[in-house]
C-alpha positions as CSV (number, residue, x, y, z in Angstrom):
1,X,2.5,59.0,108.0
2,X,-0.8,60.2,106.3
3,X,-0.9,63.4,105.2
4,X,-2.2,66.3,107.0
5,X,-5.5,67.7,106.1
6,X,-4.5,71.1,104.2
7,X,-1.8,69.4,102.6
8,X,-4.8,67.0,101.1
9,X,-6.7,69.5,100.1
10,X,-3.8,71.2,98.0
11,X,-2.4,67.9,96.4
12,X,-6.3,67.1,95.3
13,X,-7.1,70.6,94.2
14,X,-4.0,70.7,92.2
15,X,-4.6,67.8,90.5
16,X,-7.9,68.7,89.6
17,X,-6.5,71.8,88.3
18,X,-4.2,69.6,86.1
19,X,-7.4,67.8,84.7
20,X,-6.9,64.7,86.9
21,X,-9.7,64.4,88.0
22,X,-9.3,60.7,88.5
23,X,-6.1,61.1,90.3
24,X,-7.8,63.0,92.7
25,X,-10.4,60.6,93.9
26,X,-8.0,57.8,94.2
27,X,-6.1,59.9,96.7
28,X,-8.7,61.3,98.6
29,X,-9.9,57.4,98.9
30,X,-6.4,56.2,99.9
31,X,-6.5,59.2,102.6
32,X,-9.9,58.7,104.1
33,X,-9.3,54.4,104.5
34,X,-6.3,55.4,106.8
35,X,-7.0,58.8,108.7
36,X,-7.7,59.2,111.6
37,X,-7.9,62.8,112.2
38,X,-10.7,64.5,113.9
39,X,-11.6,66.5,111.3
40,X,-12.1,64.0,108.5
41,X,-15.2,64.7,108.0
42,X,-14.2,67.6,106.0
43,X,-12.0,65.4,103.6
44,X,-15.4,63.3,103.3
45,X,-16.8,66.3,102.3
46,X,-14.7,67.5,99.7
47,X,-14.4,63.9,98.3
48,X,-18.2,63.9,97.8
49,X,-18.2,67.5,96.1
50,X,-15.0,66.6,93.7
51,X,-17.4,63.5,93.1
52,X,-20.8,65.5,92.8
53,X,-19.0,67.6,89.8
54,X,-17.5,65.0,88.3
55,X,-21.0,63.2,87.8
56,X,-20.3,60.2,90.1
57,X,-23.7,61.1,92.0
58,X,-24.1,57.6,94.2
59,X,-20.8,57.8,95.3
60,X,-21.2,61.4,96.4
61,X,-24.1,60.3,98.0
62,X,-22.1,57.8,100.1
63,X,-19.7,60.4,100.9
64,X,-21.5,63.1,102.0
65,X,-23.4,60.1,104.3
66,X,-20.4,58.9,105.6
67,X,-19.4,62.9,106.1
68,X,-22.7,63.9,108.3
69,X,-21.9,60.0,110.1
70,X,-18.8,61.8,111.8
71,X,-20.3,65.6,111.9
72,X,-24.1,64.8,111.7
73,X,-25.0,68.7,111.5
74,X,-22.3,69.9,108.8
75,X,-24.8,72.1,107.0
76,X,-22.8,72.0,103.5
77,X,-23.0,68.6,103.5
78,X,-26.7,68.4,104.0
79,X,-27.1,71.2,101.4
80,X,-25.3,69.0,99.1
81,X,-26.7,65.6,100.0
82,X,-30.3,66.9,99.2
83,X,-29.1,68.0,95.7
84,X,-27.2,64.6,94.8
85,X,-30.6,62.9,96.4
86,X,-32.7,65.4,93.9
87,X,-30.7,64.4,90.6
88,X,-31.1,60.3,91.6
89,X,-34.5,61.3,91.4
90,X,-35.4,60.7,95.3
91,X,-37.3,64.6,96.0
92,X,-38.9,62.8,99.6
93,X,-35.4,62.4,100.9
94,X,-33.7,65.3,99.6
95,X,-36.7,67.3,101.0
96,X,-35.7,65.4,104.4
97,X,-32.3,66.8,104.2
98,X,-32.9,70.4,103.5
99,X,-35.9,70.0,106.6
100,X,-33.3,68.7,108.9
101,X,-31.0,71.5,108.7
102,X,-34.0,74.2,108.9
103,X,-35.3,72.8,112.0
104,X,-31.5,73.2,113.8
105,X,-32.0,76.8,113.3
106,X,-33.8,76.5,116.9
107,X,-31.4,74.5,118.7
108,X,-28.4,76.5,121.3
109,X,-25.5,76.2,118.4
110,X,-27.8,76.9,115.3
111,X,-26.4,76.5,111.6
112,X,-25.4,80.3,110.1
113,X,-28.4,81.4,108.3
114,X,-27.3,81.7,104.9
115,X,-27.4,77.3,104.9
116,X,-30.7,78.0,106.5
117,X,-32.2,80.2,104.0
118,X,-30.6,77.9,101.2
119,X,-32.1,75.1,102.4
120,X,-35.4,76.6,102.6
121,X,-34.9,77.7,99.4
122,X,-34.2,74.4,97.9
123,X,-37.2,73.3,99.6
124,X,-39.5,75.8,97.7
125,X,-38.1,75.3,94.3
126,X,-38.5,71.3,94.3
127,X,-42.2,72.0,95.9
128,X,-42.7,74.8,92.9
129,X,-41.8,71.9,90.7
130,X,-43.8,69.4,92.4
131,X,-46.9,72.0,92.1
132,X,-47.2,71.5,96.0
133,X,-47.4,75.6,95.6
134,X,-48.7,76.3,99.3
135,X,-45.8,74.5,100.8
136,X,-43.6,76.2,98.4
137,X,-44.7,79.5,99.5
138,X,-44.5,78.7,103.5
139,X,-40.8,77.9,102.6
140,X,-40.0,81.4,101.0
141,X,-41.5,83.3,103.1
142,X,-39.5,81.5,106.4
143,X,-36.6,82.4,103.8
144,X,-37.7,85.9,103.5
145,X,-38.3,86.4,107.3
146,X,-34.5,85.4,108.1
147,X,-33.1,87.0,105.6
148,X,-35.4,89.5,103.5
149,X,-32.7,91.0,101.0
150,X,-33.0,88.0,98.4
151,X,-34.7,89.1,95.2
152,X,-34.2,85.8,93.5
153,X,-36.3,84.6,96.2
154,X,-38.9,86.7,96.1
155,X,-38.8,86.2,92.5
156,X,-39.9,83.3,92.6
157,X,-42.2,83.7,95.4
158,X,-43.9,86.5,93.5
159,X,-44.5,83.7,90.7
160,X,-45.9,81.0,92.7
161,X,-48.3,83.3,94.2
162,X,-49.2,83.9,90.3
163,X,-49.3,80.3,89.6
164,X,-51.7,79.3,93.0
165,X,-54.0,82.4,92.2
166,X,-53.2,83.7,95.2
167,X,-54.6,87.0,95.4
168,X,-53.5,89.4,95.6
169,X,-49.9,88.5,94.4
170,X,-48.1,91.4,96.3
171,X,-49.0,90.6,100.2
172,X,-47.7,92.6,103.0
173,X,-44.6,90.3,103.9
174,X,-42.2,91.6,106.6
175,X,-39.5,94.3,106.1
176,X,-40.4,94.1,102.7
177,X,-41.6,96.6,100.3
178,X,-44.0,96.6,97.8
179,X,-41.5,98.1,95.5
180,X,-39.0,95.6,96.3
181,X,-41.5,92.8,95.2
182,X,-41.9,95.1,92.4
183,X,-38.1,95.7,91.4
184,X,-38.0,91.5,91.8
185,X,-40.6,90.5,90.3
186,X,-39.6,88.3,87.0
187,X,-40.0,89.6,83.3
188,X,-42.3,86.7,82.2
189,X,-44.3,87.2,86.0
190,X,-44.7,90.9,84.6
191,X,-46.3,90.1,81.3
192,X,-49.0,88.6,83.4
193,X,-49.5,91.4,86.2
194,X,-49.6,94.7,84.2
195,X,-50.5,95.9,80.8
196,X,-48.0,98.3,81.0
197,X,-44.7,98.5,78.7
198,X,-43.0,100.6,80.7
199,X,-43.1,98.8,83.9
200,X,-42.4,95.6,81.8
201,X,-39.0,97.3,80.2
202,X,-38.4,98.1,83.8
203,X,-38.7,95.2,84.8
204,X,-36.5,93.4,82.1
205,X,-33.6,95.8,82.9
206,X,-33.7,94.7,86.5
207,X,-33.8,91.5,86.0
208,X,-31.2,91.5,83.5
209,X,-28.8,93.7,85.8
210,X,-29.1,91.2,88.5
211,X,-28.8,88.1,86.5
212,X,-26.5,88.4,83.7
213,X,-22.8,89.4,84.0
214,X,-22.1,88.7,80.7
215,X,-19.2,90.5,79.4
216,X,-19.6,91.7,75.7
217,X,-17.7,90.7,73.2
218,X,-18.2,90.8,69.2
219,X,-16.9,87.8,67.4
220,X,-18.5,88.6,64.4
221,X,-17.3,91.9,64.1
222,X,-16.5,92.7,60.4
223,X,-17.7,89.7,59.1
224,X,-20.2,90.0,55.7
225,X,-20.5,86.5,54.4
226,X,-21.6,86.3,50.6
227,X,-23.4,82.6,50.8
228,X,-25.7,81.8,48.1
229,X,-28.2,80.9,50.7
230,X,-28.7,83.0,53.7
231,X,-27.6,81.1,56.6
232,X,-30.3,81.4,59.3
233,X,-29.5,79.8,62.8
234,X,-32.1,79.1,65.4
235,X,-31.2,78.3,69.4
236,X,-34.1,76.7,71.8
237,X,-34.1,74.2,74.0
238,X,-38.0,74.2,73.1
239,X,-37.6,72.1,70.1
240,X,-40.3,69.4,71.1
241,X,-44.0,69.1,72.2
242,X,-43.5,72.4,73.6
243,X,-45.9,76.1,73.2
244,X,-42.7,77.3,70.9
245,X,-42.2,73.7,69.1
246,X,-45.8,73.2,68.2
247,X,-46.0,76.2,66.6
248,X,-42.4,76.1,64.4
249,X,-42.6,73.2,62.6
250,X,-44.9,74.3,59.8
251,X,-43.4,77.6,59.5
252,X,-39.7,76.3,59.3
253,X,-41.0,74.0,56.6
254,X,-41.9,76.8,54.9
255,X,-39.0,78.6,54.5
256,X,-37.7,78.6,50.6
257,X,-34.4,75.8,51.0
258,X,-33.2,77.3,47.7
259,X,-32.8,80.2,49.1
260,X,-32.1,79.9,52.7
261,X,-30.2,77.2,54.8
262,X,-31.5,76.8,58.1
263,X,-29.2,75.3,61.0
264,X,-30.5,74.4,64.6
265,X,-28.9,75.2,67.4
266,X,-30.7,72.5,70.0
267,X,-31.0,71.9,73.4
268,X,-34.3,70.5,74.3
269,X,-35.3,67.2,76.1
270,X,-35.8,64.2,73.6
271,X,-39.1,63.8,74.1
272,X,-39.4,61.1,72.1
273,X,-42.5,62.2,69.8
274,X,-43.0,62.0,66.1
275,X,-43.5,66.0,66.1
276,X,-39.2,65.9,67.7
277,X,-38.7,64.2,65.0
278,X,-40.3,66.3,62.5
279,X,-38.9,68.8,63.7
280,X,-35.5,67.9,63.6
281,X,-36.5,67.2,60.0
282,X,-37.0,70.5,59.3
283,X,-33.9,71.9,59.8
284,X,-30.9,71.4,56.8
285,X,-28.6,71.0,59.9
286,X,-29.1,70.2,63.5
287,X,-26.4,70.9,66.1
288,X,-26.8,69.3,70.1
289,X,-25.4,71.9,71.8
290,X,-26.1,70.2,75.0
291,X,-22.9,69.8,76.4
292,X,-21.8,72.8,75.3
293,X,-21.0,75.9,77.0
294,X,-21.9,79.4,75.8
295,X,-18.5,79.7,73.9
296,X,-18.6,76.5,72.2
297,X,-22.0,77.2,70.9
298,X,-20.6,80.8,69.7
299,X,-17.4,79.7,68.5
300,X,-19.8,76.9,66.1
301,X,-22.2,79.4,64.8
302,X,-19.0,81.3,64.0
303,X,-17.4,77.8,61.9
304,X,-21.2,77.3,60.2
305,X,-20.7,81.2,59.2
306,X,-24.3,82.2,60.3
307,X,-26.0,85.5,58.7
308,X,-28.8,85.6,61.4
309,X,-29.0,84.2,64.6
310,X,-32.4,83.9,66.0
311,X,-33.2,83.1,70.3
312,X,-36.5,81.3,70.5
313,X,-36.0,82.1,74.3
314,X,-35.9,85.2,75.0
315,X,-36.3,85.7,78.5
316,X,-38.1,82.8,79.3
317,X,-37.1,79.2,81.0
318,X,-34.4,77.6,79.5
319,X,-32.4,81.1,78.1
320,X,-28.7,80.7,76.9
321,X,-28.2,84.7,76.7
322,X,-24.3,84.0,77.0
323,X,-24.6,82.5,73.6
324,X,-25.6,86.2,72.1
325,X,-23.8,88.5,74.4
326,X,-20.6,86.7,72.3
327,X,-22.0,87.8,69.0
328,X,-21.8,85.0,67.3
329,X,-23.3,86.1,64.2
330,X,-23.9,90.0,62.3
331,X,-27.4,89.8,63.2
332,X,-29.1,88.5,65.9
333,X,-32.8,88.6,66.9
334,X,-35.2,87.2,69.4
335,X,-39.2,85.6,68.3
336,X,-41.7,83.4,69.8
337,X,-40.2,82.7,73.1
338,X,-41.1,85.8,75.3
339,X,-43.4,88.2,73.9
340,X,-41.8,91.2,74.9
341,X,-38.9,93.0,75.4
342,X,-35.7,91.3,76.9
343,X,-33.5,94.9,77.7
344,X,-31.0,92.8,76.8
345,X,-28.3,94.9,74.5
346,X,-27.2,91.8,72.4
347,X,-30.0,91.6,70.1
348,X,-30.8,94.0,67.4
349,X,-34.6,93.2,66.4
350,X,-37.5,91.4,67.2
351,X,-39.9,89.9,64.7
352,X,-43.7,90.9,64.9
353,X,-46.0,92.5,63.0
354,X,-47.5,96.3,62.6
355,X,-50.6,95.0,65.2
356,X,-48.9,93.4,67.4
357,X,-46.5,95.9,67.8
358,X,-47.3,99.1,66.9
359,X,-44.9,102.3,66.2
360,X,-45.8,104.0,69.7
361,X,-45.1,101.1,71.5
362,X,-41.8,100.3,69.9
363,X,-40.1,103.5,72.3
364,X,-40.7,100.4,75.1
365,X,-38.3,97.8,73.0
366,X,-34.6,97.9,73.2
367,X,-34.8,95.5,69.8
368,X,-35.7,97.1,66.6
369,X,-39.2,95.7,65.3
370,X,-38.4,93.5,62.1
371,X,-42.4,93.6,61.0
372,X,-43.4,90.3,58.9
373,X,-47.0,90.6,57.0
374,X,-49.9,88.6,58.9
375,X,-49.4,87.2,62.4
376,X,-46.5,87.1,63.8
377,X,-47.7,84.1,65.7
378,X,-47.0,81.3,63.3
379,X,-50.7,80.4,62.6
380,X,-50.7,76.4,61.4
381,X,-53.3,74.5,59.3
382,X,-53.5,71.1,61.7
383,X,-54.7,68.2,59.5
384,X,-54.2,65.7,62.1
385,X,-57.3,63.9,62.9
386,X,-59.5,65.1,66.4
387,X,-61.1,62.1,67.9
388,X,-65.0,62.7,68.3
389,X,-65.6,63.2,72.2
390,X,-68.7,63.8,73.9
391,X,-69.6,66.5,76.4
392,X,-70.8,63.7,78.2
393,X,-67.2,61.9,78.8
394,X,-66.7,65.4,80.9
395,X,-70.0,65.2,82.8
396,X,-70.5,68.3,80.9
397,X,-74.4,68.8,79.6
398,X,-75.3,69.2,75.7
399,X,-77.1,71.8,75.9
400,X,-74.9,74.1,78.0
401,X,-73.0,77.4,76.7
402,X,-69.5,76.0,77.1
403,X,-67.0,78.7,78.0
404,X,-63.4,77.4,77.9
405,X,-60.7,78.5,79.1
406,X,-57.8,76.2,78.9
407,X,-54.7,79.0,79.2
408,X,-51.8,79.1,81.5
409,X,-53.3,79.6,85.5
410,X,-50.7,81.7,86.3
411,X,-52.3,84.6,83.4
412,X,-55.5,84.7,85.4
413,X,-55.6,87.7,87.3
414,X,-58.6,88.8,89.9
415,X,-59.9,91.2,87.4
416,X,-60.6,88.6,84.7
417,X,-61.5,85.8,87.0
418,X,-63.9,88.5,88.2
419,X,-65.1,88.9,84.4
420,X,-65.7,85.3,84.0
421,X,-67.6,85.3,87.2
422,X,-70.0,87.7,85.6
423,X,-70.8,86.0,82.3
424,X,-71.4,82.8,84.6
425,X,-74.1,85.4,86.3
426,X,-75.3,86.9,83.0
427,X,-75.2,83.3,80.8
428,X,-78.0,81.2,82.7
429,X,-76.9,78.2,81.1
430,X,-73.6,78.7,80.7
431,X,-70.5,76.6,81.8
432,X,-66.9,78.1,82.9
433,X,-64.4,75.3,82.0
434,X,-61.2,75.5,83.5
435,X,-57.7,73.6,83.8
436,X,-57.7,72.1,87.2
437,X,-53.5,72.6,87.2
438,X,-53.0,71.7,90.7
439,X,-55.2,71.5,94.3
440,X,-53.4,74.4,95.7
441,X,-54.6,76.9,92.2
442,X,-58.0,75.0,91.9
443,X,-59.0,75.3,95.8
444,X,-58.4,79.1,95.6
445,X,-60.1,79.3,92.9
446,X,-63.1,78.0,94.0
447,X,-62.7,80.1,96.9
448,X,-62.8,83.3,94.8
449,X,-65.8,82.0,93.0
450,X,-67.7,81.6,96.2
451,X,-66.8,85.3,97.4
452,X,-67.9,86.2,94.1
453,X,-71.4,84.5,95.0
454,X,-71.3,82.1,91.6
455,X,-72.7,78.8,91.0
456,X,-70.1,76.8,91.8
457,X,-71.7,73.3,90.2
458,X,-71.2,75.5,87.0
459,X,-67.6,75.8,87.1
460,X,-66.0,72.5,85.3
461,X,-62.2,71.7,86.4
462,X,-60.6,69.2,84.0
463,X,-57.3,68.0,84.6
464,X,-54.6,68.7,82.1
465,X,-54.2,66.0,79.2
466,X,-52.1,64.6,76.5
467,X,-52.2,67.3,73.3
468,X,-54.5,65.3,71.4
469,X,-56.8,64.4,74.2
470,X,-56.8,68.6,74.8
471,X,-57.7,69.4,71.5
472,X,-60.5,67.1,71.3
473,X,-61.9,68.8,74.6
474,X,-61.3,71.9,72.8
475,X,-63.5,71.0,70.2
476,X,-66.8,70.5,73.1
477,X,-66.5,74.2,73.6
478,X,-69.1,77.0,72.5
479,X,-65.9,79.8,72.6
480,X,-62.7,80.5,74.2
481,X,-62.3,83.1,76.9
482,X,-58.6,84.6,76.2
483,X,-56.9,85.9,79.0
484,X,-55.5,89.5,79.9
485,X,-53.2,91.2,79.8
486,X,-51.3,87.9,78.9
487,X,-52.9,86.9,76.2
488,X,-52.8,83.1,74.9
489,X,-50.6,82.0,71.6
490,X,-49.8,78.4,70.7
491,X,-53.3,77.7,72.4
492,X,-55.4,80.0,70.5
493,X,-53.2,78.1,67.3
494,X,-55.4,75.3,68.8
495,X,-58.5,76.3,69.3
496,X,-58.6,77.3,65.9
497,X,-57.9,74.6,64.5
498,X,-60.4,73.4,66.9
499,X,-63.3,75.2,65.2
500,X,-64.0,78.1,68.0
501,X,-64.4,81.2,68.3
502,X,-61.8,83.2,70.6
503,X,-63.0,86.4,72.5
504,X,-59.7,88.3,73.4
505,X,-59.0,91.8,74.4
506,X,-56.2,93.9,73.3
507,X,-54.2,96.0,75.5
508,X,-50.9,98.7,74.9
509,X,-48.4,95.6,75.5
510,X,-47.4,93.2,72.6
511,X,-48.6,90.7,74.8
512,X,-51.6,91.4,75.1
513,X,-52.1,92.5,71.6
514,X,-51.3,88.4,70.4
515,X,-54.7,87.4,70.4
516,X,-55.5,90.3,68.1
517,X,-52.7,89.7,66.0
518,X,-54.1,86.1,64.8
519,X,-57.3,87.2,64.7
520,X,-56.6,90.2,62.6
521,X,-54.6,87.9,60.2
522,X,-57.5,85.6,59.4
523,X,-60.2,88.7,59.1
524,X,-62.0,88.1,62.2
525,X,-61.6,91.4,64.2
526,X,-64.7,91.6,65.1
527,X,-63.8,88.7,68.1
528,X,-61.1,91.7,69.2
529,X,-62.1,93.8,72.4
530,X,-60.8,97.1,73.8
531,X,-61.7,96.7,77.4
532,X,-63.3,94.1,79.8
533,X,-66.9,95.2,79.4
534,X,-66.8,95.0,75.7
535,X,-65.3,91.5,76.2
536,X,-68.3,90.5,78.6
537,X,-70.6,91.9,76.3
538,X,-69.4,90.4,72.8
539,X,-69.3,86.3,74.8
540,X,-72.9,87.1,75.8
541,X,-73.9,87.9,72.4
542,X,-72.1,85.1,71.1
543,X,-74.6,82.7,73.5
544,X,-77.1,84.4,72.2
545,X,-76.4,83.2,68.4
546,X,-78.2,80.1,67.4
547,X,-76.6,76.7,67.8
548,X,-75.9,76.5,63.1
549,X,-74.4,79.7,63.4
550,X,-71.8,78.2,66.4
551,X,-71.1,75.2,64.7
552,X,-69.9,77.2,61.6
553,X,-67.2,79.6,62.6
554,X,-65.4,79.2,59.6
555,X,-62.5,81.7,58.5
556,X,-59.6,81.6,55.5
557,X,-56.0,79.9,56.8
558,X,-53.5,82.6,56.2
559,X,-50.6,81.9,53.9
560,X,-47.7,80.4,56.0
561,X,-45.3,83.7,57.1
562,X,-42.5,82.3,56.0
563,X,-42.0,83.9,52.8
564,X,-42.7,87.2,54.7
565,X,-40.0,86.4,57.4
566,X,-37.2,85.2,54.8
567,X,-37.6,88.3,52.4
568,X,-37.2,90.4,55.8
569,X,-34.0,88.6,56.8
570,X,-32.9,89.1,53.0
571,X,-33.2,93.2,53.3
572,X,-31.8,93.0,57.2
573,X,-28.5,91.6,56.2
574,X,-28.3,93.3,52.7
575,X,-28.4,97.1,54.7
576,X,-25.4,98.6,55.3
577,X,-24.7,99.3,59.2
């Protein structure tokens, strides 16, 4: 007689328990070729989840197929079936999935809401990643009108808005307030929106409270290692052609190997390019931590007795927190990764520098500054070769004032879009060039230029490119327009290297105060603004310069900060606590 269906579920779940993973399959298998109960479907169900986790994705997908077969509205299994359908790769079908179940909301017997609002969620995360940001928005806000008490939702509707240039970002939605977009709005989404550090700090804590239960522990307590080198540790999963990899693999080549070891602590995609591979290179040791939990990457640094743990994450995508709330190592520190504050009570400093960061500001950091001379933004002398391009290739003419301004969509805000609108006004022969990042951002864009009365044929969108292709377009432009309050970092790395000028304005938040920081380390302050209208004014007199005086913006490379950094680290771990 075949088993009954709770006595299945037991058996399996025990063995699973046991690490038998295998077992447990077979017997499900053997169950679901005989059975005829009317409820099979669930056992279908549960076979494709135990398969789902243990990485047998086509046969889950076969499950939870034969599953909806016998129940064709089981809303867990079409939650489940889109995300199997996502990891093969197939984002049409799983959409289909997740579309199916939404649409049963209007039926007599509708699916509970909380599979409707996950679906729609689903939906609006794989159409965030697609860039389709319109359709990703619709999605979240049907989420938001069945269920409006979902701040990871909002989160990320708050950030697509951001990333579409859909102003403003905080619209009336329903039965939500604006301070509960506020209170959800994400740390790195913050940077962007205000110049203020203490809504940012605010913001952190929040975001921390509701997405980190990490529970504290100190592994490193006690422990003083006496190593002949100090053993710095770096974790990213950035460590590729990345914003944070592009700018690291000078500096960490810098860093005196006779009197520092330097491990890696890696989890980033294998990207496959020669600067991986360099900078692999540049470490003494490399760890893949990918397959790794939090512990296991603790419990190593702990074996590879690290001085000084460093998080080139911070806050931003890709975090592993969990790794420092262990403390793993007697100091630990965040750089590069989020430029700001994390609220986060696991690391004890940030590195930065005396401009970037100044004393009043540091009452809105709950890291102590560590303060390394020169930029803290790792500024790098780039010897490889920029191909030759023509303003032409771009349908851009010669003799225009070429404004670029290749930065991130989402740091646009109204007020500098405004600004650029302006010099386009005040600049007769001037030309705004922009990333055209996706139809849904470059369609509202336009839109706001043509409320703003501007010359439309003047603004040039260009499609984003391969690095080197980038920096050769770079090299076409007459100056780059930094952005506020975010302010641009590995890219104004770039356009320095390509041979222009960089107009930024510096602001009360470290953010906004990176621009200034590089510029400030290779003496060109003068290029530093304090508000908007001394921004406008100081592009316009830059158009105004001849064309010799354009072609020659020419400035000292600053020493590489390594040295700087190292001798910090060296006084960090000597203190006493």
């Amino acid at each position: 007689m075949t088993m009954e269906l709770a006595a299945l579920f037991t058996k399996c779940e025990q063995l699973q328990q046991s690490g038998k993973s295998d077992e447990a399959i077979s017997t499900y298998k053997s169950w679901l070729n005989t059975s005829k109960d009317s409820n099979r479907y669930m056992g279908w169900f549960n076979y494709g989840s135990l398969l789902q986790s243990t990485g047998n994705t086509l046969e889950a997908v076969a499950a939870y197929k034969e599953c909806l077969k016998v129940q064709s509205r089981f809303p867990q299994a079409l939650i489940n079936l889109g995300l199997t359908l996502e990891k093969l790769g197939n984002r049409d079908e799983a959409l289909q999935q997740w579309a199916s179940l939404v649409s049963q909301r209007y039926l007599q017997d509708p699916p509970p809401s909380d599979m409707v609002t996950m679906a729609l969620n689903h939906i609006g995360r794989v159409q965030e990643e697609l860039k389709l940001y319109d359709l990703a928005e619709q999605a979240l806000e049907e989420s938001l009108t069945i269920n409006p008490k979902q701040p990871p939702a909002l989160q990320h509707w708050v950030h697509i808005r951001q990333k579409s240039c859909s102003w403003p970002v905080f619209k009336t939605l329903p039965n939500i307030t604006r301070n509960e977009m506020l209170m959800a709005t994400s740390p790195l989404a913050m940077l962007a929106l205000t110049d203020d550090p203490v809504q940012q700090l605010l913001t952190c804590f929040a975001f921390v409270e509701r997405t980190y239960s990490f529970k504290q522990e100190n592994l490193s307590q006690d422990r003083k290692y006496n190593h002949e080198r100090l053993r710095i540790g770096f974790v990213s999963g950035d460590l590729c052609v990345h914003a944070v990899g592009l700018l690291l693999a000078e500096f960490l080549e810098g860093l005196d190997r006779n009197k520092n070891e330097i491990v890696g602590y890696d989890f980033s995609p294998e990207d496959g390019t020669p600067h991986r591979e360099r900078l692999k290179k540049a470490f003494d040791q490399i760890r893949s931590v990918h397959s790794l939990n939090d512990r296991q990457v603790a419990e190593q640094v702990l074996v590879d007795e690290i001085d000084v743990l460093i998080d080139l994450h911070g806050l931003s995508s890709g975090a592993r927190p969990g790794i420092f709330a262990l403390h793993p190592a007697p100091k630990q520190g965040i750089y590069l990764g989020f430029i700001g504050t994390t609220g986060m009570p696991w690391y004890d400093f940030v590195i930065s520098d005396p401009y970037a960061l100044p004393e009043e500001l540091t009452t809105h950091f709950t890291e102590k500054p560590l303060y390394i001379q020169g930029s803290f933004i790792p500024i790098t002398h780039d010897k490889t070769p920029i191909r030759e391009a023509s303003r032409s290739e771009f349908g851009i003419k010669e003799d225009s004032f070429v404004m670029a301004a290749f930065g991130n969509v989402y740091k646009i805000t109204p007020e500098m879009f405004s600004t650029w609108m302006g010099l386009l006004k005040d600049i007769p022969n001037s030309i705004l060039w922009i990333i055209d990042d996706n139809p849904t951002t470059t369609k509202n864009l336009k839109t706001q230029a043509a409320l703003a009365k501007a010359d439309i044929s003047r603004i040039q969108f260009t499609p984003r490119s391969a690095h080197l292709e980038y920096k050769a377009k770079l090299k076409l432009a007459d100056v780059f327009l930094d952005t506020f309050p975010y302010n641009c970092g590995s890219t104004t790395n770039d356009v320095l290297n390509a041979g222009v000028p960089i107009v930024t304005i510096s602001g009360k938040s470290l953010v906004s105060r990176m621009g200034g920081s590089i510029l400030k380390a290779i003496k060109m302050e003068s290029l530093i603004c304090k508000n908007m209208i001394e921004y406008s004014e100081k592009v316009i007199s830059l158009a105004k310069q001849p064309i010799s005086k354009k072609q020659n913006f020419k400035f000292e490379w600053p020493l590489n900060i390594a040295n700087s950094l190292e001798s910090e680290l060296q006084l960090l771990v000597s203190k006493k606590d």
